[in-house]
C-alpha angles and dihedrals in degrees: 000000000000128000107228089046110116114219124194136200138174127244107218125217086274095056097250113148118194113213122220109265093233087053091053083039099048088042084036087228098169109191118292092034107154105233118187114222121233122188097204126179089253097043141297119321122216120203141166099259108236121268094236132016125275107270128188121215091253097052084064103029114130089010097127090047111199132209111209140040109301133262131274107233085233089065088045089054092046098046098049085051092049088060097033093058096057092047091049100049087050087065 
């Protein structure tokens, strides 16, 4: 589809709105896709609603709490590529 081609659509009396097909094909929104609804100076904005809700670092901070001294970065690399190693030579 072509940028500059102007689709158009009708709201019912419900205020359903059907969007064209090449528009769900070309964003890949099956049914049942989630859209948040955005009222923007140039029109309304469509967009996939996020998976999980927006966090910020202190509303998780301390979550995964840990007993011991912590780690080196050099025994966490070495760790994630122990167990990296056995999962990749299974593929």
């Amino acid at each position: 589809m072509a940028g500059a081609e102007k689709l158009t659509t009708t709201v019912s009396t419900t205020g359903h709105v059907i969007l064209p097909g090449a528009i769900r094909r070309r964003r890949e929104w099956k049914a049942g896709t989630l859209l948040t609804v955005e009222d923007t100076p140039e029109g309304v904005l469509l967009k996939p609603a996020p998976a999980f809700a927006e966090t910020r670092p202190e509303d998780v901070f301390g979550i995964l709490a840990r007993r011991g001294k912590p780690k080196k970065l050099e025994e966490m690399d070495s760790s994630v590529l122990a167990e990296a190693r056995p999962r990749h030579d299974r593929d």
